[in-house]
RODO-2510 file (C-alpha; in nm, 4 decimals, decimal comma):
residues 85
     n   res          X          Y          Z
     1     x    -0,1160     2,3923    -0,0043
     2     x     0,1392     2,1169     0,0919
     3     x     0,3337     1,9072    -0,1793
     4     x     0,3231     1,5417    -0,1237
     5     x     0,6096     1,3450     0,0362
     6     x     0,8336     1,1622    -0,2010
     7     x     0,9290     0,8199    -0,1369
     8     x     1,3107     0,7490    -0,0640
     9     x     1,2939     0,5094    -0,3589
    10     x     1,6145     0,5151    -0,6267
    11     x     1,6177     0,7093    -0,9179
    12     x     1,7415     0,4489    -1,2075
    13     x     1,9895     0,4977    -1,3627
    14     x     2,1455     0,7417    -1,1258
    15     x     2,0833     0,5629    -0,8223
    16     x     2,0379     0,8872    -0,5858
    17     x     1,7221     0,9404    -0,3840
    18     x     1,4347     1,0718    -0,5643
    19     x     1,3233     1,1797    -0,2328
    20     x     1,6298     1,3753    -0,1020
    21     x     1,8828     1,3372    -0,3456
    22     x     2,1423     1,1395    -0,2003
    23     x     2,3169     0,7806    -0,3379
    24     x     2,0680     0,5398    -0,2947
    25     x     1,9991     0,3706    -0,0140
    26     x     1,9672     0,6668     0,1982
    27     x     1,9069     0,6927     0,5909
    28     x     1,5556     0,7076     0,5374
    29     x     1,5309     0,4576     0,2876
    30     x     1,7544     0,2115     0,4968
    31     x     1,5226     0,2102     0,8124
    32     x     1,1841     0,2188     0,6248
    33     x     1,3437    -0,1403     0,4779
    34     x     1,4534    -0,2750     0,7823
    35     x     1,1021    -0,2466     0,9079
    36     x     0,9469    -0,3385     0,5843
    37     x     1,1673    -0,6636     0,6284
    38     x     1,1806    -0,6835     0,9989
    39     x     1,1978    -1,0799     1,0777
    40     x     1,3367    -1,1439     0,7493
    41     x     1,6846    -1,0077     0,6682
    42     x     1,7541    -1,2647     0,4492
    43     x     1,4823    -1,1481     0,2285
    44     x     1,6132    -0,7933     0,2619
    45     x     1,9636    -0,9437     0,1583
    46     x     1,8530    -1,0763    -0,1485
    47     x     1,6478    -0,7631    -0,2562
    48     x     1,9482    -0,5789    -0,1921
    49     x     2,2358    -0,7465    -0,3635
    50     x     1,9916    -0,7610    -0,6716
    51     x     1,9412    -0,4137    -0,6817
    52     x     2,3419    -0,3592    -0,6404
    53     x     2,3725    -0,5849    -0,9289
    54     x     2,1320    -0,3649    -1,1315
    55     x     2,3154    -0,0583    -1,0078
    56     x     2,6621    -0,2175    -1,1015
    57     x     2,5428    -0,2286    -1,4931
    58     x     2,3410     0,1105    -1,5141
    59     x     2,6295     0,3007    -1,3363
    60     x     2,8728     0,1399    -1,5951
    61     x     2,6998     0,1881    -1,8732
    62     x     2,6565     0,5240    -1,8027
    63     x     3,0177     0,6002    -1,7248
    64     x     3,2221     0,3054    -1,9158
    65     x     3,5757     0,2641    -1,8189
    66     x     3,5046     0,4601    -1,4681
    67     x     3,5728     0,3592    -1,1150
    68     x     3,2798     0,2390    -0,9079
    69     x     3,1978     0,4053    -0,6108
    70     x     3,2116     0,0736    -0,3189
    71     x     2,8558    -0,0348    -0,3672
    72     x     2,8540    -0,3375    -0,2044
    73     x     2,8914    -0,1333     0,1618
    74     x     2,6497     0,1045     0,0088
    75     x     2,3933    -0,1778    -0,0491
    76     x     2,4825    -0,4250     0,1908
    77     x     2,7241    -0,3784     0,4203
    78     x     2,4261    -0,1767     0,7176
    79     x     2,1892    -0,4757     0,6788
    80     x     2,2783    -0,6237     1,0885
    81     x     2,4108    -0,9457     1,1042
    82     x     2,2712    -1,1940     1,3258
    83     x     2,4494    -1,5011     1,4209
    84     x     2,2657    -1,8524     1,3919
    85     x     2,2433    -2,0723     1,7007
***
């Protein structure tokens, strides 16, 4: 008998993978989102820098006084940009 899949969701308030460990957005996680928000990256922009904002407190509460790994390329920085015309 199989286990189930785990979802690549974040485990709060380490943010690492639940699914595979790794900090939070992992490669899986990153492409199921840009198909979940396919057409609508701003949408995906604003999930995203909320959840980095949530990550910013739980990560220093848990470790006051400690540096913070760059979270703003982990969260944001491999959403594509598209230019406006």
């Amino acid at each position: 008998m199989s286990t189930p899949a785990r979802e690549h969701v974040p485990s709060r308030p380490t943010w690492r993978c639940r699914a595979c460990g790794i900090a939070w957005p992992c490669s899986s996680a990153k492409l199921r989102l840009l198909a979940e928000y396919r057409g609508n990256l701003p949408g995906l922009m604003i999930y995203l820098v909320t959840l980095r904002e949530e990550a910013i407190e739980q990560l220093a509460e848990r470790e006051p006084g400690a540096r913070l790994p760059d979270l703003h390329r982990r969260f944001t920085d491999w959403v594509p940009v598209h230019s406006c015309r």
